[in-house]
C-alpha positions in Angstrom: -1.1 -12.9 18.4 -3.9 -10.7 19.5 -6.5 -9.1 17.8 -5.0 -5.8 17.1 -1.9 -6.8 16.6 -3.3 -9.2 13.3 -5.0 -5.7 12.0 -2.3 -3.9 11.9 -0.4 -6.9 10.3 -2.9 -7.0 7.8 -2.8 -3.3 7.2 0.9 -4.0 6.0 0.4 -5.7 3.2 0.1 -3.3 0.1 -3.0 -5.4 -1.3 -4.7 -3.1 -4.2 -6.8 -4.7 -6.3 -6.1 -7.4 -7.5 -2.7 -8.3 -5.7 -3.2 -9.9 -2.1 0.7 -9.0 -1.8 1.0 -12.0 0.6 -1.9 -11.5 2.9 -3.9 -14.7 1.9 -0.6 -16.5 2.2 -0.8 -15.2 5.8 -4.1 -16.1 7.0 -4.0 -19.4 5.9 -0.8 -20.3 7.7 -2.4 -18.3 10.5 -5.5 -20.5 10.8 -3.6 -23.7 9.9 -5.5 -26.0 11.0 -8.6 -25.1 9.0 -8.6 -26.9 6.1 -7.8 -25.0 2.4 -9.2 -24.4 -0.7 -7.6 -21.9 -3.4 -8.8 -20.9 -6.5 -6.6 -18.9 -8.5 -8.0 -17.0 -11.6 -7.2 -13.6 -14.1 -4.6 -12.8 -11.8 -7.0 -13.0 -8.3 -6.7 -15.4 -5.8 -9.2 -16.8 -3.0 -9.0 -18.7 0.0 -11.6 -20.7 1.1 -10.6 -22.4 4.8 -13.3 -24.7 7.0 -13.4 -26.8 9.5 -16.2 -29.1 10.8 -17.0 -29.2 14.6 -20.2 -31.2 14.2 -23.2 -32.0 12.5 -25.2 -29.0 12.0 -25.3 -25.3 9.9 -22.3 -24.1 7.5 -21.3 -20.5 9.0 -19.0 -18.6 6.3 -17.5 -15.2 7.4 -16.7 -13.6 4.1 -14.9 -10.8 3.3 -12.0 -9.2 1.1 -8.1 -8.3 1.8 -8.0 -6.2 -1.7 -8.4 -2.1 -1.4 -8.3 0.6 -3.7 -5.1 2.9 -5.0 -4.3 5.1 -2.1 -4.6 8.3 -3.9 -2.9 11.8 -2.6 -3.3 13.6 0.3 -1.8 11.3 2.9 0.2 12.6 5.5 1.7 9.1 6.7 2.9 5.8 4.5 -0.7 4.0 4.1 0.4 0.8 4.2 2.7 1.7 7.3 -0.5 2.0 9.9 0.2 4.6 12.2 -1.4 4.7 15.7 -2.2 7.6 17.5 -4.6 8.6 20.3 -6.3 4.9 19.8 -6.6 5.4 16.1 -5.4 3.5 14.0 -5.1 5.2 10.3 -3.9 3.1 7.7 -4.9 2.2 3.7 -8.0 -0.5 4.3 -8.8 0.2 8.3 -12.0 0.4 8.0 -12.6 -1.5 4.2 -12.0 -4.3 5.6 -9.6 -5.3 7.1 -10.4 -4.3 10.7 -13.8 -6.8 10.1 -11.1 -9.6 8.5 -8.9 -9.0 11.5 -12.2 -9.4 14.2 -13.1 -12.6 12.2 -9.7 -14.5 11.3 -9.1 -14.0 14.8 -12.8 -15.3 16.2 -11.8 -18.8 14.1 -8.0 -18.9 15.6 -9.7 -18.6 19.0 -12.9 -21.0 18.1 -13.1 -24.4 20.0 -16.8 -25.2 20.0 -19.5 -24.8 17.5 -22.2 -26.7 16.3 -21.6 -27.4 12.4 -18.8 -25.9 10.5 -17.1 -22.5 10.3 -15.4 -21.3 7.3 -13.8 -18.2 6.0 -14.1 -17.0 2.1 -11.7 -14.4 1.3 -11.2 -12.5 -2.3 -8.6 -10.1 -3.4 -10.9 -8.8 -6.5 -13.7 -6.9 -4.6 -12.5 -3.0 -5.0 -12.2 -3.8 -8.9 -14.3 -6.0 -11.7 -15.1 -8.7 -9.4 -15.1 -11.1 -12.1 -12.6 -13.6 -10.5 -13.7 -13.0 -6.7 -16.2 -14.2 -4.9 -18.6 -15.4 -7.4 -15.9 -18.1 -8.8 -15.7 -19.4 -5.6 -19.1 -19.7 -4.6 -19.6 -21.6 -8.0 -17.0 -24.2 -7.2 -18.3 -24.7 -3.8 -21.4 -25.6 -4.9 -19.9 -28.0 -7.1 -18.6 -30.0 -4.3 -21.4 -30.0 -2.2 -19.8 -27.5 0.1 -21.8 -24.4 -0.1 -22.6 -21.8 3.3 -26.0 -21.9 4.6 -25.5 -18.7 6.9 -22.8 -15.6 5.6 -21.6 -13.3 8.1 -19.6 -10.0 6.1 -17.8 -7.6 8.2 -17.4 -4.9 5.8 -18.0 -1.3 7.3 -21.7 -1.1 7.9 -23.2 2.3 9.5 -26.5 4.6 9.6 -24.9 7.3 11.1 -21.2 5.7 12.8 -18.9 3.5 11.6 -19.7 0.3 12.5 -23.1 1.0 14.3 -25.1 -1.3 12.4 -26.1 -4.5 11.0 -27.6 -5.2 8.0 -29.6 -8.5 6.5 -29.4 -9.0 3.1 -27.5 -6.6 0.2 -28.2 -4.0 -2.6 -26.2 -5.4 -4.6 -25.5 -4.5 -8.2 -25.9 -4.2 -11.8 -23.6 -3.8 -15.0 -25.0 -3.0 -18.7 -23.9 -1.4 -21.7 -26.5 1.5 -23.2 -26.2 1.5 -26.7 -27.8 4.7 -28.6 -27.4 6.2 -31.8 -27.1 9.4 -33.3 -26.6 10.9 -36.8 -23.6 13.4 -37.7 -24.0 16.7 -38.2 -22.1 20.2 -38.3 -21.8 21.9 -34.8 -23.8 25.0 -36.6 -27.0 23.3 -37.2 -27.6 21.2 -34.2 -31.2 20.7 -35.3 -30.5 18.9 -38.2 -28.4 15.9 -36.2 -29.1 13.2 -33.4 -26.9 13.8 -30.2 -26.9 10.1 -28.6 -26.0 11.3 -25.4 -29.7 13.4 -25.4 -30.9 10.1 -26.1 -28.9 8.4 -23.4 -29.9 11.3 -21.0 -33.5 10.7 -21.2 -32.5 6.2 -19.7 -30.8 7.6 -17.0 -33.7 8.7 -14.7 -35.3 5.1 -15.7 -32.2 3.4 -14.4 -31.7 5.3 -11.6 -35.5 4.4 -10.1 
C-alpha cells in the first residue's frame, strides 16, 4: 500500500474521541511484524508496537488516531475524504493522521536502524487524556521499555502547515479555582460578594 493510499484509509475510520472505530486494529495488522503491546482503559485503547534492529537508542514516533466531533458546515461526508486538485479534505487530514500515515508507513518500509523503532498510538488525545498516552508511558517504564528519543508528527507551523519543527512542548495544566461569595439581592450589589469578581482578578495571574 503506498503512502497516500494508508491516509486516506485512515481518514475512513470515524475515530472521535475516544473510539479508534477500528483504526488501531488496522495499523497493527498493518505493521505485523512489530511486536504489540495494548493497554485498554475508561473506554480508550493504545497500541504500543516495537521492534529491535540492534543495540543502540529507543526511537518512538508517537501520535494519535482520535479527532474531534466534526461540527456543521461541511460540504462533503468527513470521514469519506474527498480529493480534489491534490487536496485531500477529510475529518483528521491534517490532526493527525497525515503525520500517522508518513510514520506507520516509514516503519512498514524500515529495514535498517541502529536500536529499536517503536510506534505509541492513543485514541484519547482530542478529549480528557486521562487514559492516553500518559498510561502507557507509565507501563512502559515499568518494564524497562521506555523511548529515549520521541518523534510526534502532529501539525507543526509558524506560518504553513507543516513548515516547522519543534523541540520540546508547552504542554499543559488543569485546576479547579475555588472562590467564594456571599448572597445578596440584585438591588444592592454593594452589600454582596460576586465570586466571579474574585475569580476575575486570578485570571491575568494564570494567564502569565
Amino acid at each position: 500500500m503506498e503512502v497516500i493510499d494508508l491516509f486516506i484509509k485512515l481518514l475512513s475510520y470515524e475515530s472521535v474521541t475516544p473510539d479508534d472505530a477500528g483504526s488501531l486494529d488496522f495499523i497493527r495488522d498493518y505493521l505485523s511484524d512489530y511486536d504489540a503491546i495494548w493497554k485498554n482503559e475508561g473506554g480508550v485503547k493504545n497500541l504500543f508496537l516495537y521492534k529491535s534492529f540492534k543495540e543502540g537508542p529507543h526511537l518512538c514516533f508517537a501520535g494519535h488516531v482520535d479527532v474531534v466531533p466534526p461540527g456543521e458546515g461541511w460540504k462533503s461526508n468527513p470521514f469519506i475524504p474527498l480529493v480534489q486538485d491534490d487536496v485531500i479534505t477529510a475529518r483528521g487530514a491534517q490532526d493527525m493522521k497525515s503525520g500517522v500515515a508518513a510514520f506507520v508507513q516509514a516503519l512498514a518500509d524500515a529495514e535498517h536502524f541502529n536500536g529499536t523503532l517503536s510506534l505509541l498510538l492513543t485514541s484519547d488525545e482530542e478529549g480528557d487524556a486521562k487514559y492516553g498516552t500518559k498510561i502507557m508511558l507509565e507501563h512502559l517504564r515499568s518494564i524497562d521499555l521506555l523511548p529515549d528519543y520521541s518523534i510526534v508528527a502532529e501539525p507543526t507551523c509558524d506560518k504553513v502547515f507543516g513548515d516547522a519543527i519543534k523541540i520540546g512542548r508547552r504542554g499543559s495544566i488543569n485546576g479547579v479555582i475555588e472562590k467564594h461569595g456571599s448572597q445578596g439581592h440584585a438591588a444592592y450589589p454593594e452589600k454582596s460578594v460576586n465570586p466571579i469578581h474574585k475569580v476575575a482578578q486570578v485570571l491575568p495571574e494564570i494567564a502569565g
